[in-house]
C-alpha positions, 0 to 999 in steps of 0.5 A: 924855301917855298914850295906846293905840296898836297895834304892828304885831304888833297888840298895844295899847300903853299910852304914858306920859311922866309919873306917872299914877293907873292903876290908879284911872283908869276910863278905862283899864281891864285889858283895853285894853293888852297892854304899856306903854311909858314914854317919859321920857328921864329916870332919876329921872322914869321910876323915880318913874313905875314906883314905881306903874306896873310888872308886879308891884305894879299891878293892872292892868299885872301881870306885863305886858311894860314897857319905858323909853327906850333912853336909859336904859339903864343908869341905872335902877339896881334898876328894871331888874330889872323892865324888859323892854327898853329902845327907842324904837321898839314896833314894832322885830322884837326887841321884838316878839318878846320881848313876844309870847314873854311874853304867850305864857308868862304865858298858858301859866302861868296868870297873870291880867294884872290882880290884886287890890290888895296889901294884906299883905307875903305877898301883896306876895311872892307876887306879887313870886315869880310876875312873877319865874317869869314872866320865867324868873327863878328863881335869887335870887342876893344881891349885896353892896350897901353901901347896902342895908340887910342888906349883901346883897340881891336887887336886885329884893327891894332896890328894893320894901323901900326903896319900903315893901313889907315889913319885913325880919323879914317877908322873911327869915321868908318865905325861911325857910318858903318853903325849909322848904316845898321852894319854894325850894332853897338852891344855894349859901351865900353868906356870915353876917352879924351883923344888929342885933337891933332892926331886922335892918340890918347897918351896925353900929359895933364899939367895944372897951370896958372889961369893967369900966365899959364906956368905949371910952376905952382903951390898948393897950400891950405887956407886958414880961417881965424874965427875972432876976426873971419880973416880968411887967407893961405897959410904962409900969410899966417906964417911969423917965425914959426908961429901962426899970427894972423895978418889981420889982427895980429893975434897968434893962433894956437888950438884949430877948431878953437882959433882956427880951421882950415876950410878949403886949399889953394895954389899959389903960382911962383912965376906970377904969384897969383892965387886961385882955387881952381887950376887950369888943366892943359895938356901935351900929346905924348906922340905928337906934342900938341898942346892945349891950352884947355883939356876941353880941347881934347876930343871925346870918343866913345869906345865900345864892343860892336856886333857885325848885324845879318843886314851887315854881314850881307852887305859887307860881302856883296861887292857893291859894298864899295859903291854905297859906302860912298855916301857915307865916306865923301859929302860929295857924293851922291847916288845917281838919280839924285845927281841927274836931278840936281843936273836939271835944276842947274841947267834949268837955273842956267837958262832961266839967269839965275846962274852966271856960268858954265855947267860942265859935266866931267866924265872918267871911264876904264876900257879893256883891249877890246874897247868895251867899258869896265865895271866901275871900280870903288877906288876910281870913285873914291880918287873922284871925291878926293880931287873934285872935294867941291864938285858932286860926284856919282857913277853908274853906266860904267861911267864915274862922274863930276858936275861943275859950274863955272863962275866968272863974272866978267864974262870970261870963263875959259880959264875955269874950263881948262882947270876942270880938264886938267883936275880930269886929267890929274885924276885919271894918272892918278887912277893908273894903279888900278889898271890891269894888262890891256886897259886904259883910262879916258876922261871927256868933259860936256859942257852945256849949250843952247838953250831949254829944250836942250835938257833932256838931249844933255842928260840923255849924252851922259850916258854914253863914252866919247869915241874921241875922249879928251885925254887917254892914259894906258896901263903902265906895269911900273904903276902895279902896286903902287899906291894913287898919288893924292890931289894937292890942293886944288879949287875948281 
């Protein structure tokens, strides 16, 4: 069942009882519910509702109240960090209340009920952060978990990564640059966990081992030090038919603290039957099965309780967000008066010999039905970094771009050229998904000709589309939803 109903507040309801394509379905766009109430008294048929249907990674119920059956409360587990209430009745005063007081303050924030399909982790974040600053939540406080992945997590961070949102190297990258930023303040530090350094979870087996050959196959015993001789050795070297005689001198120990004391321990290996003080710690991911030959091996990583700042909170709702959240993300890429400078100065190195090769300048731009460029759109841009790893990347007059040289130095550089339109090309398909009805995708490529004073005529093309692009993908229905393919590895 699912159907719209108004409360008395006059706010339209979306009432749902089981899973349902929403955010697919034509017959029941944005604009047509305020709020959405799931009616399903069971815990494991609600959550798989709201794997789909929930106020931060649906495109149509964004950052709008939700609430489940009465029933369910406390069962839901992480889901109930994005539940705004549990009842049964939409029209009871509390409730509400509490939904005009959220519709009031998306409002006063400036955050759309409906966003674009999530088609990157960073994108999967900022979202994420904006439903959080739309429920006045802005303190991150890790919870130690022992199913988690990392041992500490945010609930509501927790719940998206086992639902496949983002990796953790992602996560833990954007907690790095969101703080380094001043978007997020550490208010406290938590604890340090040593992570495995292939897949950053935390359940790792510790095995002491044999420095020598590496077996776990080991004995610990104490070391006796016979006081007449100063013989010092491991306890079974003492050891003749039950009586403690010294190896050395031959005489038989009786009273310790008189005779003897034993000072310190040892670990014998069985396999190789070397003795060593200290053993070797190694260790075996539980998830993945890495070993380490070292526990040095395994990654520190601070874990703490952020706070989202008022600098923070502004920036995170603006929504060029996704634009200065680049420099932080991608090495490649770079704001766009810095790349129009380091354009000049390869270009002036090209005139003057001191680059052998081809300066090309790729460029990727959406156009509606109307022919009129589109904003540049944050995905587009992060696809760029990811298929040109080794270019500079930037954006700015509705254009994304790619800076290459091509190098060959036997004179011939017409093979390097044909790869960089192809990876132009790849890029752009790639792109597809975040296409809407009526628009296309074109990409064209400048190559730098003539000589000196032709500098300021090159920079100043870069500003404007090609009438002719050298390749055009059109908006395909069957792409919606899906996900960017990634690049393979690629050197251009």
């Amino acid at each position: 069942m699912i159907t719209i109903q108004n409360n008395d507040g006059d706010r339209r309801v979306l009432l749902l009882d089981s899973p349902f394509a929403l955010d697919e379905s034509p017959d029941f766009p944005e604009y047509l519910f305020d709020v959405v109430f799931i009616a399903n008294e069971s815990a494991e048929e609600a959550k798989t509702i709201l794997n789909s249907i929930n106020p931060v990674t649906s495109t149509k119920c964004c950052y709008k109240p939700l609430f489940v059956s009465s029933s369910l409360k406390g069962k839901m587990g992480n889901y109930g960090e994005i539940i705004d209430g549990y009842a049964d009745d939409w029209n009871d005063m509390e409730v509400m209340t509490q939904i005009e007081n959220i519709i009031a303050y998306n409002t006063q924030l400036g955050l759309n009920a409906q966003e674009d399909p999530i088609l990157s982790s960073n994108q999967f974040f900022i979202r994420l952060t904006r439903f959080l600053i739309s429920r006045r939540k802005t303190i991150l406080e890790p919870k130690l978990d022992v199913s988690a992945s990392t041992g500490y997590v945010i609930p509501v961070f927790d719940l998206f990564y086992r639902l496949g949102h983002y990796e953790l190297s992602e996560y833990f990258v954007f907690m790095q640059s969101m703080t380094e930023k001043g978007l997020f303040r550490t208010s406290k530090f938590v604890n340090k966990v040593y992570l495995c350094p292939k897949c950053l979870h935390s359940h790792m087996l510790y095995i002491h081992s044999c420095p020598k050959c590496g077996q776990s196959s080991i004995k610990i015993e104490e070391v006796i030090h016979h006081f007449r001789c100063a013989n010092v050795s491991p306890e079974h070297t003492y050891n003749f038919g039950g009586q403690l005689r010294c190896p050395k001198c031959h005489k038989i120990l009786r009273h310790i603290g008189v005779d003897f004391d034993r000072p310190a321990t040892v670990h014998t290996c069985n396999t190789c039957g070397n003795t060593f003080i200290e053993p070797k710690i190694k260790t075996i991911c539980t998830s993945c099965h890495h070993q380490t030959s070292d526990a040095d091996e395994l990654i520190p990583q601070d874990f703490n309780i952020y706070e989202i700042t008022s600098e923070g909170k502004q920036s995170i709702i603006s929504p060029n967000i996704g634009f200065t959240i680049y420099t932080e993300f991608y090495d490649n890429y770079v704001e766009y008066n810095r790349f129009v400078n380091r354009i000049r100065l390869l270009a002036e190195q090209k005139f003057s010999g001191n680059i052998k090769g081809d300066l090309l300048v790729g460029k990727i731009w959406i156009l509606n039905e109307n022919e009129e460029t589109m904003p540049i759109r944050p995905e587009g841009i992060e696809l760029a970094c990811l298929y040109f790893p080794s270019n500079k990347v930037s954006a700015a007059n509705n254009i994304t771009y790619v800076s290459s040289i091509i190098r060959n130095y036997t004179g011939d550089t017409e093979e390097g050229i044909i790869n960089f339109q192809v990876m132009l090309s790849e890029t752009i398909r790639a792109t597809l998904p975040i296409l809407n009805p009526g628009e296309k995708i074109c990409t064209t490529y400048m190559k730098l000709q003539g000589n000196q004073s032709t500098i300021d005529d090159f920079i100043k093309e870069m500003d404007y589309v090609s009438s002719s692009p050298d390749d055009t993908v059109a908006y395909n229905p069957a792409m919606v939803g899906q996900k960017p393919e990634l690049p393979r590895a690629h050197n251009v």
